[in-house]
MOPAC internal coordinates of N, CA, C and O (Angstrom, degrees):
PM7 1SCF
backbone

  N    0.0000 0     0.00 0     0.00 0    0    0    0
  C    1.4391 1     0.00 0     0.00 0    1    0    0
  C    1.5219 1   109.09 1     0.00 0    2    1    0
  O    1.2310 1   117.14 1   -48.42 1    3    2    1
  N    1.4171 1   123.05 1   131.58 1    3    2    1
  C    1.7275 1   134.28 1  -174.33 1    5    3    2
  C    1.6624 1    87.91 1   -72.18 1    6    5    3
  O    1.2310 1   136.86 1   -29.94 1    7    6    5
  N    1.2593 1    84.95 1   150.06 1    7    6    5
  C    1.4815 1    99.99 1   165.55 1    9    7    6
  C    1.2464 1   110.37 1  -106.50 1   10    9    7
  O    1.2310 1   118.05 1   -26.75 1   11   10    9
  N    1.5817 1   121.32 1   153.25 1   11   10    9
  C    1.3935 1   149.59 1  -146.25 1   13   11   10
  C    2.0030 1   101.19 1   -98.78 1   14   13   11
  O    1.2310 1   120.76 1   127.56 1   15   14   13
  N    0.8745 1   116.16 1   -52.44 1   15   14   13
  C    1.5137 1   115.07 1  -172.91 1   17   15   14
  C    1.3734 1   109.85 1  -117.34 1   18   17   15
  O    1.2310 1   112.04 1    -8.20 1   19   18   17
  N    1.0993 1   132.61 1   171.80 1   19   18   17
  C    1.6803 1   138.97 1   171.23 1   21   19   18
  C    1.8333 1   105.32 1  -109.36 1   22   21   19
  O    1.2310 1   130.86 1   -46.97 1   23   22   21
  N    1.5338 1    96.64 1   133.03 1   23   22   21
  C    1.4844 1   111.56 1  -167.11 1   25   23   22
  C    1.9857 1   100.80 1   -52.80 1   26   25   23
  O    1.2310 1   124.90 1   -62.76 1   27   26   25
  N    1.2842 1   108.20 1   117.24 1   27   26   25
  C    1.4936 1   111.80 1   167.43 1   29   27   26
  C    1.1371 1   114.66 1   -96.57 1   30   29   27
  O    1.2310 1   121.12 1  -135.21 1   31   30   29
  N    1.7546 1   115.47 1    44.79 1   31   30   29
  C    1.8396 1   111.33 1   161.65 1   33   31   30
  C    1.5434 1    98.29 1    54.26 1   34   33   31
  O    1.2310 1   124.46 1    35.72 1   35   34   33
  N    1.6965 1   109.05 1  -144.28 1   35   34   33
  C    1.4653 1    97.57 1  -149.00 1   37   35   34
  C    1.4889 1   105.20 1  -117.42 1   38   37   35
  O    1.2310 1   121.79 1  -153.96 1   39   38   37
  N    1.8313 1   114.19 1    26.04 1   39   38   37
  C    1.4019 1   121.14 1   152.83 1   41   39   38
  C    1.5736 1   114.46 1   -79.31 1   42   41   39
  O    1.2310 1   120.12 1  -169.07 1   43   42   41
  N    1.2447 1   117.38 1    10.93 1   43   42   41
  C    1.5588 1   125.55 1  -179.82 1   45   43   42
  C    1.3104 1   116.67 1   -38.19 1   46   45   43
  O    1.2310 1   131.04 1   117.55 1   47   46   45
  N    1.5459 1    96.31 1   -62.45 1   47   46   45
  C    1.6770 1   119.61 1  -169.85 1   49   47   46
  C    1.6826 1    95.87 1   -60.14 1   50   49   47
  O    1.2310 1   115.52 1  -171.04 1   51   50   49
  N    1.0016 1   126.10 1     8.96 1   51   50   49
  C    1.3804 1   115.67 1   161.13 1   53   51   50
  C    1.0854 1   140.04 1  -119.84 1   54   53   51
  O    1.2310 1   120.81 1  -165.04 1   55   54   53
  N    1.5377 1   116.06 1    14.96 1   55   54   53
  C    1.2753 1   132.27 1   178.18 1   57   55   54
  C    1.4703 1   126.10 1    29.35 1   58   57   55
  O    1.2310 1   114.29 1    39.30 1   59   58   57
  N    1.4953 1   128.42 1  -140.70 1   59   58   57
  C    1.2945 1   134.48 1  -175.03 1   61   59   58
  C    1.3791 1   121.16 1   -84.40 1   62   61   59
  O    1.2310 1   120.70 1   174.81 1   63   62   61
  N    1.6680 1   116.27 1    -5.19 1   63   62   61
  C    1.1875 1   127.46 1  -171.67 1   65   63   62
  C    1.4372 1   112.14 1   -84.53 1   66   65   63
  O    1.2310 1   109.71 1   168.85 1   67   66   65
  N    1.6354 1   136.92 1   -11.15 1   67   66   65
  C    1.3512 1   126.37 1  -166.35 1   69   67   66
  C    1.5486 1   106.97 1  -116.52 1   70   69   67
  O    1.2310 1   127.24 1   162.92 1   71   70   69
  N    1.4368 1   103.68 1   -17.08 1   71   70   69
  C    1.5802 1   110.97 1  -169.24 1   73   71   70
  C    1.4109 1   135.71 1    94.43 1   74   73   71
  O    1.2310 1   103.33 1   -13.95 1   75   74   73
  N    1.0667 1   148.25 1   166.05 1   75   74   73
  C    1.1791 1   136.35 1  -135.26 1   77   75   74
  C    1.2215 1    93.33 1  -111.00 1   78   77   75
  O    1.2310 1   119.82 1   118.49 1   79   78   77
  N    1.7120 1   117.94 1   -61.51 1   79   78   77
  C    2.0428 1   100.86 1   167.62 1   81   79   78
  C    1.2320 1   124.63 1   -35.81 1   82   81   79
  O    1.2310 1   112.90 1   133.49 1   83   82   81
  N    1.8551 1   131.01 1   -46.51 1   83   82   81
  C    1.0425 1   117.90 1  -148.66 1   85   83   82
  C    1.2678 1   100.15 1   -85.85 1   86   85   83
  O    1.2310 1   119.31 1   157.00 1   87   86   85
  N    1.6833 1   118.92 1   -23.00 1   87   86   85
  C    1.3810 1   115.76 1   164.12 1   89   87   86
  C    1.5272 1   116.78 1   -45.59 1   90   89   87
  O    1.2310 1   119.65 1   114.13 1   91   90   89
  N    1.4209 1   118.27 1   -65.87 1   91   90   89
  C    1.2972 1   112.05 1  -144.43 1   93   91   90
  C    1.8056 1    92.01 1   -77.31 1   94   93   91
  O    1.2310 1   119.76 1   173.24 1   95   94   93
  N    1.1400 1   118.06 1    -6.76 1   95   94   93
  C    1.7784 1   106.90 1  -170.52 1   97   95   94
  C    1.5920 1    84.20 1   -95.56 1   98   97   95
  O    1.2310 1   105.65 1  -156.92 1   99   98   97
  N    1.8168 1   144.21 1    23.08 1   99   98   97
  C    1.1739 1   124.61 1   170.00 1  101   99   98
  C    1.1966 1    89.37 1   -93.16 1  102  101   99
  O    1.2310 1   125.03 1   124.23 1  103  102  101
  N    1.2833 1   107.95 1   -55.77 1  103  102  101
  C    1.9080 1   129.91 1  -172.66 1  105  103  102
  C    1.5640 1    98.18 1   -28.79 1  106  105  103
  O    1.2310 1   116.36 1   119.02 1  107  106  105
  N    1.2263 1   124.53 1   -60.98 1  107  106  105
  C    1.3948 1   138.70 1  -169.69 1  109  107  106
  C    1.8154 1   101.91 1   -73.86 1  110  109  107
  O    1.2310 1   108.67 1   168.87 1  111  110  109
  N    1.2242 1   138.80 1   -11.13 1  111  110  109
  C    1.4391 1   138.62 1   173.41 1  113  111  110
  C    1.4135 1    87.33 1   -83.61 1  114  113  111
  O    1.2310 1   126.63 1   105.68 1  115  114  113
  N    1.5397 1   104.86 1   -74.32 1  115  114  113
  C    1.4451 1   125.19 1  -167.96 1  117  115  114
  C    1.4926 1   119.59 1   -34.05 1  118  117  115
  O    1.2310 1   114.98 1   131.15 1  119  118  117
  N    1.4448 1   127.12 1   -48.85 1  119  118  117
  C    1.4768 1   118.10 1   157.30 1  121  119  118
  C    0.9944 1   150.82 1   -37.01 1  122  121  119
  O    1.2310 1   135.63 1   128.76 1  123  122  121
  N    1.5619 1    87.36 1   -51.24 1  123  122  121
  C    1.3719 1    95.41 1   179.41 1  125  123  122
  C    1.4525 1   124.35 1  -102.61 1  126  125  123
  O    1.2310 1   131.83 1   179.90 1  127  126  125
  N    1.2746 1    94.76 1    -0.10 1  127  126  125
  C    1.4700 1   104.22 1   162.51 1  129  127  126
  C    1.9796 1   113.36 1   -65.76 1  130  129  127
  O    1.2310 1   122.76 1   115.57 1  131  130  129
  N    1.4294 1   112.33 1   -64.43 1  131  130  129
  C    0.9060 1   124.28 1   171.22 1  133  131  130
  C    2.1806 1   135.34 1   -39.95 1  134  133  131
  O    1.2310 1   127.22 1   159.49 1  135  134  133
  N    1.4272 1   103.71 1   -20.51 1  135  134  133
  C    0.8991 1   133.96 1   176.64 1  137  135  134
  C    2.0890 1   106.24 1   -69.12 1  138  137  135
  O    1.2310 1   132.06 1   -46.77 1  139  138  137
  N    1.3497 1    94.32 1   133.23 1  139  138  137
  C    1.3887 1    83.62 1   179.55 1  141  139  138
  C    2.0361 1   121.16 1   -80.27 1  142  141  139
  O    1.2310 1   131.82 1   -47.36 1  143  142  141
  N    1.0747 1    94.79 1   132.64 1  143  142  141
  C    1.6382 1    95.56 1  -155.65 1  145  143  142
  C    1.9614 1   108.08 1   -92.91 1  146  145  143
  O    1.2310 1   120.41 1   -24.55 1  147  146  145
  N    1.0136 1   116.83 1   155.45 1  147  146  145
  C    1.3498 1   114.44 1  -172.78 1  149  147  146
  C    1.4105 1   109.16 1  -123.68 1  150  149  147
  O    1.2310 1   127.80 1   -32.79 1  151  150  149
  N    1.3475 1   102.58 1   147.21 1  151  150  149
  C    1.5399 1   126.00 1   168.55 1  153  151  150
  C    1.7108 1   133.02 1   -56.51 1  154  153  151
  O    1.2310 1   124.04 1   -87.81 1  155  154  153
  N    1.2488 1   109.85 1    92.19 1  155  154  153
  C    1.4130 1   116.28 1  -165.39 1  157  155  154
  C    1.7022 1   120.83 1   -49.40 1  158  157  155
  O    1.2310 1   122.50 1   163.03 1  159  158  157
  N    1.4362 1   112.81 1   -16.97 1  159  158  157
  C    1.1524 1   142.01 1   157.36 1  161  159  158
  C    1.3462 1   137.01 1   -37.40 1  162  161  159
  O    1.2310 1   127.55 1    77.10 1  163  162  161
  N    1.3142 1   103.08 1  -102.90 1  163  162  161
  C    1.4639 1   135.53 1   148.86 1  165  163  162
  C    2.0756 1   140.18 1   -89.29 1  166  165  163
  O    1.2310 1   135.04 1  -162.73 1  167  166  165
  N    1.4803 1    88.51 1    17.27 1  167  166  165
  C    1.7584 1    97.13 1  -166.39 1  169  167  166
  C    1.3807 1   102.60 1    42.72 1  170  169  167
  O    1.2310 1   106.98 1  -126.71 1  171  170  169
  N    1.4621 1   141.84 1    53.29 1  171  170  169
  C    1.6720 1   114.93 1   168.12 1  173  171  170
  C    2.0134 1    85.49 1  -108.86 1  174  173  171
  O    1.2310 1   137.94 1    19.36 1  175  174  173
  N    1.1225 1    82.84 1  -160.64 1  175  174  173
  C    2.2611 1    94.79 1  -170.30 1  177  175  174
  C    1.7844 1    84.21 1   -98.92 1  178  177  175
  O    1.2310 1   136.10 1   -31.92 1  179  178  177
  N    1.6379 1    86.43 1   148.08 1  179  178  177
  C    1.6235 1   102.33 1  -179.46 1  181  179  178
  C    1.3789 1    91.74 1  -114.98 1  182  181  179
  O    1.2310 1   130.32 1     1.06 1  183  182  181
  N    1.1173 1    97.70 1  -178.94 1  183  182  181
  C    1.9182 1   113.74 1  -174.75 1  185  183  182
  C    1.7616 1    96.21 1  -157.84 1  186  185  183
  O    1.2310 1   129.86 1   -47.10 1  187  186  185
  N    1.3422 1    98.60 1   132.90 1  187  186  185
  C    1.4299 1   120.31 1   160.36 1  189  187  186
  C    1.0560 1   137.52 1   -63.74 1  190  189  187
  O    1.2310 1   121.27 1   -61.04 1  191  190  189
  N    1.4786 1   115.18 1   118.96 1  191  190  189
  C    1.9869 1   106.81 1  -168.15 1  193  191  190
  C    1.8931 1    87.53 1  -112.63 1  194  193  191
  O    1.2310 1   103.27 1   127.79 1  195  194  193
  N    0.7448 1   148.35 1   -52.21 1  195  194  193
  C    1.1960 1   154.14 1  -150.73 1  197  195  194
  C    1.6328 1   117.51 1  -158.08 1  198  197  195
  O    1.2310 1   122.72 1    -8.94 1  199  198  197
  N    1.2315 1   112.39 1   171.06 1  199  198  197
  C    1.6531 1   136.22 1  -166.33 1  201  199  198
  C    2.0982 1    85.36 1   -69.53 1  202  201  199
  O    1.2310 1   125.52 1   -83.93 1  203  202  201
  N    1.6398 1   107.01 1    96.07 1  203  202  201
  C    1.2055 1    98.64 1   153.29 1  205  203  202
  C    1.8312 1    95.09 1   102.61 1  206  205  203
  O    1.2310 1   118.12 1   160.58 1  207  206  205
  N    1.2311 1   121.18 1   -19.42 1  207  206  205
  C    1.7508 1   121.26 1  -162.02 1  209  207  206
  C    1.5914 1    97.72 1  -115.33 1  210  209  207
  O    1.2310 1   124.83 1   -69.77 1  211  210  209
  N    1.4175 1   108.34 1   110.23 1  211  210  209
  C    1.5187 1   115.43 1   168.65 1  213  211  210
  C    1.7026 1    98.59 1  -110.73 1  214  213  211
  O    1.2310 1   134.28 1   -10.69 1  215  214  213
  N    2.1078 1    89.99 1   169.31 1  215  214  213
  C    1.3322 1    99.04 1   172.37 1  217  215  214
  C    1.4887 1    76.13 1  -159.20 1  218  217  215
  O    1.2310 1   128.44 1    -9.33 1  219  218  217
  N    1.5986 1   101.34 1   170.67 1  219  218  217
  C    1.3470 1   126.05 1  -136.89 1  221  219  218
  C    1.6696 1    76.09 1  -134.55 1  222  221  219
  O    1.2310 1   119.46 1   -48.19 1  223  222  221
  N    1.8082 1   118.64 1   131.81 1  223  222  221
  C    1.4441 1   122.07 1   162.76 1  225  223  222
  C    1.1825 1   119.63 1   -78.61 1  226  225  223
  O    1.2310 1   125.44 1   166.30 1  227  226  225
  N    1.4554 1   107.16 1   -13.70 1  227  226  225
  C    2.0365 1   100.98 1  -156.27 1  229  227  226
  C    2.0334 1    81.66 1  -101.40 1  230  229  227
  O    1.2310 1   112.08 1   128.39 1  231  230  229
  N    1.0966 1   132.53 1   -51.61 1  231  230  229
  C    1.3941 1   137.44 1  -159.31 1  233  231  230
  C    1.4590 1   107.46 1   -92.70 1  234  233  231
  O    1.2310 1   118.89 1   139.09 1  235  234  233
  N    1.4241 1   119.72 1   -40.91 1  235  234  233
  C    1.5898 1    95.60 1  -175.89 1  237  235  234
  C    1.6744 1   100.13 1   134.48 1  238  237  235
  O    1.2310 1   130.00 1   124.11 1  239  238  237
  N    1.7122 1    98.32 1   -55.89 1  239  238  237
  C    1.5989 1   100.04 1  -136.31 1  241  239  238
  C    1.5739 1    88.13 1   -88.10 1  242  241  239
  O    1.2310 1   138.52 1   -18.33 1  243  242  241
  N    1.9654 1    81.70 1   161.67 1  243  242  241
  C    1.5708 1    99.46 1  -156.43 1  245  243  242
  C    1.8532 1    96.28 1  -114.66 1  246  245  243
  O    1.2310 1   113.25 1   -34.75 1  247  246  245
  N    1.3803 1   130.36 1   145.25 1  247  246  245
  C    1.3529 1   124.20 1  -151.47 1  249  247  246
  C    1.4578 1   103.16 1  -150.58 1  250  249  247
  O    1.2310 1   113.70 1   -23.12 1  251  250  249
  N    1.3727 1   129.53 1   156.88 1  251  250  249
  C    1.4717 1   125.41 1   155.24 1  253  251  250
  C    1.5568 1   108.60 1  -118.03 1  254  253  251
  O    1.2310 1   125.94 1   -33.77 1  255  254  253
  N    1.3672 1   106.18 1   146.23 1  255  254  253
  C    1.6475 1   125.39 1  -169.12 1  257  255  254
  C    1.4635 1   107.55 1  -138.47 1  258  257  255
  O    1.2310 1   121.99 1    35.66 1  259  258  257
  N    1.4266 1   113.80 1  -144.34 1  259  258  257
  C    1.2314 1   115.58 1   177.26 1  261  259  258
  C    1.3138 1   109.47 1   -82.74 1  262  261  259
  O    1.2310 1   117.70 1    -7.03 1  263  262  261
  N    1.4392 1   121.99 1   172.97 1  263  262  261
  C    2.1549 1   112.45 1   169.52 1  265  263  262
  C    1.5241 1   107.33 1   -91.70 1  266  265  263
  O    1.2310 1   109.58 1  -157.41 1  267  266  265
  N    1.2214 1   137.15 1    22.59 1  267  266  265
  C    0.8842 1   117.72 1   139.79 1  269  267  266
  C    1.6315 1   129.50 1  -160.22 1  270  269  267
  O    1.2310 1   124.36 1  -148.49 1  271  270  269
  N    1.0521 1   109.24 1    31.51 1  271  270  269
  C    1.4405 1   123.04 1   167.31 1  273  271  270
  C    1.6959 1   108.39 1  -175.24 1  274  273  271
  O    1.2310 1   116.77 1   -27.57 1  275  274  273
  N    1.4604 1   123.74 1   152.43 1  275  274  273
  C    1.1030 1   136.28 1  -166.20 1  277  275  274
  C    1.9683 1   103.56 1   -89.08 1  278  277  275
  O    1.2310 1   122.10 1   -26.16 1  279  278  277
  N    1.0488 1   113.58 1   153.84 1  279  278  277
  C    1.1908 1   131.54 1  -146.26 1  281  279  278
  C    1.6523 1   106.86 1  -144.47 1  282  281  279
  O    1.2310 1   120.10 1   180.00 1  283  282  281

C-alpha cells in the first residue's frame, strides 16, 4: 500500500494544523538543536542548562550563546 504524505522528520507530530513554513523552520531549529554541540573553548561537548546558558563537561566554564544551538 503507497503511502499518503512524505516523512516531515520530527515536525510530524504536527500535522496539517501549523503549516508548512512553521514546520520546515522547526525541522531547521530541530537539527541542529539535536546535534551534539561543541565548546568554543576547549572543543570538549557542552550541555544545556537553560534558554541561552551552556557549560562545557571537559573545562568547567559556564557561557551564554544562542537558546538553542551553539554558534
Amino acid at each position: 500500500m503507497a503511502r499518503k504524505t512524505k516523512k516531515i522528520k520530527a515536525a510530524g507530530k504536527y500535522r496539517t494544523r501549523s503549516g508548512i513554513s512553521v514546520r520546515k523552520k522547526y525541522n531547521a531549529v530541530e537539527s541542529k538543536q539535536r546535534k551534539k554541540q561543541i565548546c568554543p573553548y576547549c572543543k570538549g561537548r557542552v550541555i544545556r542548562h537553560s534558554k541561552g546558558i551552556w557549560s562545557c563537561k571537559k573545562c568547567g566554564k559556564k557561557f551564554a550563546s544562542n537558546a538553542y544551538y551553539i554558534e
